[in-house]
C-alpha positions in Angstrom: 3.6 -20.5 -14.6 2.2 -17.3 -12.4 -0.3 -15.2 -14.1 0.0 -11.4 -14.7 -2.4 -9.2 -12.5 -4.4 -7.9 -15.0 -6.8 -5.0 -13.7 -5.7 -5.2 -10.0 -3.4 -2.9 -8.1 -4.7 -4.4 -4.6 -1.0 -5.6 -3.6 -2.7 -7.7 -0.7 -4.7 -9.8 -3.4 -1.9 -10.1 -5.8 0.4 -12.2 -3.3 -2.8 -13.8 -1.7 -3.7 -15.5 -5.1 0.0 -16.2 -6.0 0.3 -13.9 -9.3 3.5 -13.0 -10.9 5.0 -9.8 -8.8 7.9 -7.7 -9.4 9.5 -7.5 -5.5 9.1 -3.8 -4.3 9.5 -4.2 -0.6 13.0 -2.4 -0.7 10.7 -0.1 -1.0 10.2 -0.2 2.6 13.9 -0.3 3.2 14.6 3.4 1.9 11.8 4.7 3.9 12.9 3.4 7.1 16.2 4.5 6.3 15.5 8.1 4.4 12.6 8.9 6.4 11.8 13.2 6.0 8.5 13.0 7.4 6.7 13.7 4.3 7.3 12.0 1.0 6.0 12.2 -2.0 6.0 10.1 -5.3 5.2 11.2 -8.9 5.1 8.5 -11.1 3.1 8.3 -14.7 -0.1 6.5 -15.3 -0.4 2.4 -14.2 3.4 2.4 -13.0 2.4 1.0 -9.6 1.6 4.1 -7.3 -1.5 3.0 -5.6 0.0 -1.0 -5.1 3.3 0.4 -3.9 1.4 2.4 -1.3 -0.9 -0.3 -0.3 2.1 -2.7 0.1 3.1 0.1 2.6 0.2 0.0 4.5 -0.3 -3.4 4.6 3.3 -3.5 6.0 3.0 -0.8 8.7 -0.6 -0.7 9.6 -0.9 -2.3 13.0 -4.9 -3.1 12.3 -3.7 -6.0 10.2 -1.0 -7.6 12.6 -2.0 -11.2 12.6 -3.6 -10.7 9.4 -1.0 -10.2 7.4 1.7 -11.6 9.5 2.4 -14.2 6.5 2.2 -12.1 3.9 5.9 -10.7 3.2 7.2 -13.9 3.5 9.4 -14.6 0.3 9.8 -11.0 -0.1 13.4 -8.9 0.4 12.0 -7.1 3.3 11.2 -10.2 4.9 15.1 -11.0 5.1 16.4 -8.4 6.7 16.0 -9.3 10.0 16.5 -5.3 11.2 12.8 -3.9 9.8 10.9 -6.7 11.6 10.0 -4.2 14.8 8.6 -2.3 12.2 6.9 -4.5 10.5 2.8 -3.9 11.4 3.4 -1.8 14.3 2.2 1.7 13.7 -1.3 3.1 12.9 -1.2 4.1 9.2 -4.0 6.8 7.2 -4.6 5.2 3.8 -6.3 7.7 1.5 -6.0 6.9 -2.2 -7.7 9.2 -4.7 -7.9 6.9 -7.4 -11.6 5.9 -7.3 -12.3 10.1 -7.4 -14.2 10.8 -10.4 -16.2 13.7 -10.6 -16.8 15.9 -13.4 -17.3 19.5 -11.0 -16.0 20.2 -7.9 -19.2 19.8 -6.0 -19.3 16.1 -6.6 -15.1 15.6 -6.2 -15.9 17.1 -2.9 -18.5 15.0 -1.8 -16.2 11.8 -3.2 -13.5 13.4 -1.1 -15.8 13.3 2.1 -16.6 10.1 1.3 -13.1 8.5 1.1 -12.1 10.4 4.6 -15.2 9.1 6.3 -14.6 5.8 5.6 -10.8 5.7 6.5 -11.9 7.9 10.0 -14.0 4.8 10.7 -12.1 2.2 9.9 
């Protein structure tokens, strides 16, 4: 029996260690095929957001090619053999605001910096 991912929304880590996960990748599906250039997704408090968007990235972002080659396999996106040009082959910008806690704007701003720094170099 698969364990629950308990305190973890890292999507990469999840499938890596073989826990229990609800399949999402059609996800990717009605993007490719409802794609408006910007999108954006309101959902309530631990309902998935940030692994959703990091199962996006780890889908598209063409840094992780042969590193995540393996890692849909299983999945419905996997299966449809129509998405697999898509599959890691664009540049992606991952910036997740979740680890931004500040209690005045001085230090949200610095946090801010901090998070676009590190996705610039990466």
């Amino acid at each position: 029996m698969r364990s629950i991912p308990i305190g973890t929304s890292d999507f990469k880590a999840i499938v890596e260690a073989g826990y229990l996960y609800v399949d999402k990748t059609k996800f990717v599906e009605e993007i490719l095929n409802n794609f408006m250039g910007t999108k954006l997704y309101l959902r309530p408090r631990r309902f998935g957001k940030t692994t959703n968007m990091q199962m996006l990235k780890e889908y598209f972002d063409i840094t992780k090619k042969e590193e995540n080659k393996d890692l849909f396999k299983g999945l419905y996106i996997d299966s449809v053999q129509k998405y697999k040009e898509h599959q890691n082959a664009y540049p992606v910008i991952y910036l997740s605001l979740k680890e931004v806690k500040a209690d005045n704007w001085n230090d949200m701003y610095d946090a801010l910096k901090k998070i676009v720094i590190r996705e610039y170099n990466r």
